[in-house]
C-alpha positions as CSV (number, residue, x, y, z in Angstrom):
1,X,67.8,-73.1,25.3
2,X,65.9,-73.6,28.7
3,X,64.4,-76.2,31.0
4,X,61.1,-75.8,28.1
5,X,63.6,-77.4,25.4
6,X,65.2,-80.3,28.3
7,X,65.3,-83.8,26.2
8,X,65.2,-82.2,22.7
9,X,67.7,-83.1,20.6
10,X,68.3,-79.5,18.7
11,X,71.7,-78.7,17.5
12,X,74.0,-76.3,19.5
13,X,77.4,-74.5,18.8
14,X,80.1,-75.6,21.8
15,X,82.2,-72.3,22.0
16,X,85.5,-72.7,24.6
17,X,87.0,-69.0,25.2
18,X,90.6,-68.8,27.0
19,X,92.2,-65.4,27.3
20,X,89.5,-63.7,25.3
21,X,90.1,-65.5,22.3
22,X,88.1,-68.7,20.6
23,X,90.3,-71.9,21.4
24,X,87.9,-74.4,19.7
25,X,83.9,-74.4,18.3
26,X,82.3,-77.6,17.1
27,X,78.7,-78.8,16.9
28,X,76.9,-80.8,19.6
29,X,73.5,-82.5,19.8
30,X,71.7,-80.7,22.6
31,X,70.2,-83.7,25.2
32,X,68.9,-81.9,28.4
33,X,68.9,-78.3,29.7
34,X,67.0,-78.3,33.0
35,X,67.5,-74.6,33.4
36,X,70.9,-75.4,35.1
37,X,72.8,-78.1,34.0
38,X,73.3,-78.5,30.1
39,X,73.8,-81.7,28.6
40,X,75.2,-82.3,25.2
41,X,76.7,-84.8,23.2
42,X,79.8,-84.5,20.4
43,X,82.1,-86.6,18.9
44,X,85.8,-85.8,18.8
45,X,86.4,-82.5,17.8
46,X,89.7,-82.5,17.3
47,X,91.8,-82.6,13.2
48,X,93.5,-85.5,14.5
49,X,94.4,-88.0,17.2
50,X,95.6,-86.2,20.9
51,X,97.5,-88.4,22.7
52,X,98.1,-87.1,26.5
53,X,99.9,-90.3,27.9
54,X,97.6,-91.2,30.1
55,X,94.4,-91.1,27.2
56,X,94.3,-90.5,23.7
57,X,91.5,-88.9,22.8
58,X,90.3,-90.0,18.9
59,X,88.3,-89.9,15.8
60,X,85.1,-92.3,16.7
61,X,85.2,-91.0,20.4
62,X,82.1,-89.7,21.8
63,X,81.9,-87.0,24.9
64,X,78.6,-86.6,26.5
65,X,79.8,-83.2,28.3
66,X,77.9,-81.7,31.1
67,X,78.1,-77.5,31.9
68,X,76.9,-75.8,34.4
69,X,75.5,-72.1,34.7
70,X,76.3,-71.8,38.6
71,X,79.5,-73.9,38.4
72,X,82.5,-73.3,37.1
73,X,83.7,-76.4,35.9
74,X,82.3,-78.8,33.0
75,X,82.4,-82.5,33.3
76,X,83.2,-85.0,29.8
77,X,82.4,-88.5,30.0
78,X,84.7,-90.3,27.4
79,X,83.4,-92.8,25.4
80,X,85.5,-94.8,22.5
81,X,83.8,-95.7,19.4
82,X,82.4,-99.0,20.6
83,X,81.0,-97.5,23.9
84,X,83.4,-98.3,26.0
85,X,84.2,-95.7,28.9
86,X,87.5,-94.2,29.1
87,X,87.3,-91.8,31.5
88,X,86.3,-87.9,31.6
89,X,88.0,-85.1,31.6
90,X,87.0,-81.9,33.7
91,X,87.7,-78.7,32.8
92,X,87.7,-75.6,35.5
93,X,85.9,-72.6,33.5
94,X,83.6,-70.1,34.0
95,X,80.3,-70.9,34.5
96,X,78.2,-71.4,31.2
97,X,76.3,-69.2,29.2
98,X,73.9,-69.9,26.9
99,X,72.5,-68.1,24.1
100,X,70.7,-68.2,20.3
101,X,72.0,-72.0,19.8
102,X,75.3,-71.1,21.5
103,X,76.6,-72.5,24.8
104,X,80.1,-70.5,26.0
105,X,82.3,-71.6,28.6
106,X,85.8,-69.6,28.7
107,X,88.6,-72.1,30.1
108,X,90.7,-71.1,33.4
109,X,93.7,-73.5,32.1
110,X,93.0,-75.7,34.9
111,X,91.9,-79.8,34.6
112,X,91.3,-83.1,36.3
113,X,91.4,-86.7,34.5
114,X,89.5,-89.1,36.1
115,X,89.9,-92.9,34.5
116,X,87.4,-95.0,34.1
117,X,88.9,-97.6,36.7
118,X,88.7,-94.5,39.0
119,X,92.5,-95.5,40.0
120,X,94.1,-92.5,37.7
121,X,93.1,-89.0,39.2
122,X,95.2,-86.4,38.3
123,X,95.0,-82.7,38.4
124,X,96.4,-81.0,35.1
125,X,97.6,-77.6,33.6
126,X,98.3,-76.2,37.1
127,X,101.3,-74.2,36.0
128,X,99.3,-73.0,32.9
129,X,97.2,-71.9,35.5
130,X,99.9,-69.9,37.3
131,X,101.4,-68.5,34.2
132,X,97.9,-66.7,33.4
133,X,98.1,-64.2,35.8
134,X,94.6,-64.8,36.8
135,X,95.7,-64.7,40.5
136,X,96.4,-61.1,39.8
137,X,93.7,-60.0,37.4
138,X,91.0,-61.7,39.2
139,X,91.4,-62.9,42.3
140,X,87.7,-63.6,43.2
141,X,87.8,-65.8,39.7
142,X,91.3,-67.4,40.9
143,X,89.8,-68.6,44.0
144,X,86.8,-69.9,42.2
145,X,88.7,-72.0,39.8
146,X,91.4,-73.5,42.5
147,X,88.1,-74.4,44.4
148,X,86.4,-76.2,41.7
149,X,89.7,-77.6,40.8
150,X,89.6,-79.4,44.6
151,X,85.6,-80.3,44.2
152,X,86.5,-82.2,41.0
153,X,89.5,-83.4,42.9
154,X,87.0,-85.0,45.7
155,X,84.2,-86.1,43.1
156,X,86.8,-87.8,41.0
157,X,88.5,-89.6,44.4
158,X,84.8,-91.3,45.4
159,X,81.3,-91.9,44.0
160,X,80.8,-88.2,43.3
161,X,80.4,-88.2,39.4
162,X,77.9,-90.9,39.3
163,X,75.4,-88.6,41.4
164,X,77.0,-85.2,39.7
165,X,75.8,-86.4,36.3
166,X,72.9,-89.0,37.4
């Protein structure tokens, strides 16, 4: 994939990495790659219903999820089987990679709901985050990840995601 194949709709393989291992694959539909940004769409990828309390994420939802090669966070916009917005979901990884119809982002535990009223922001998984022993490991990562945890943070708080995904 590069900016040549932006606004095809090719198929692509979503791999998430955490601690070295493959947490979750699943097939998107590949909707803009400018070179930078990567856009694709999914539904649900989970077996079954995951309700977090403050969403619940379910067969029939749709995630148009945005990744980023000099970022290191992805952005999902949430969308329930009738269209209607629920909210999205952020995850702080490493930036993307991209390669023969594979996109790979390893996770770095931390995450930020935004609702789609904009009135529930809330930053997730922080003591995931501690327990990893990133801090320790990589420091220079660490630092990366509690910085795009705050970015989200401010995005999230204003207008910031409508120009971040415009």
């Amino acid at each position: 994939m590069s900016a040549t194949s932006a606004r095809t709709a090719d198929a692509v393989e979503i791999v998430l990495v955490k601690a070295g291992r493959t947490k979750i694959r699943y097939a998107a539909r590949l909707l803009a790659d400018d070179g930078t940004r990567i856009v694709v769409r999914a539904p649900w990828a989970g077996d079954t219903a995951r309700d977090f309390g403050f969403v619940r994420f379910e067969r029939g939802d749709v995630f148009t999820e945005y990744y980023w090669r000099d970022r290191w966070y992805a952005v999902k916009e949430v969308r329930d089987a009738a269209g209607v917005l629920k909210g999205w979901y952020c995850d702080v990884t490493r930036p993307a990679t991209v390669s023969g119809g594979r996109l790979v982002v390893e996770d770095l535990d931390l995450d930020l709901w935004r609702s789609a009223d904009g009135r529930d922001v809330r930053r997730l998984d922080e003591d995931e985050f501690a327990a990893s022993g990133l801090a320790a490991t990589d420091p220079e990562a660490a630092a990366a990840a509690e910085s795009a945890l705050d970015d989200l943070e401010r995005l999230a708080r204003g207008d910031g995601f409508a120009a971040l995904l415009a």
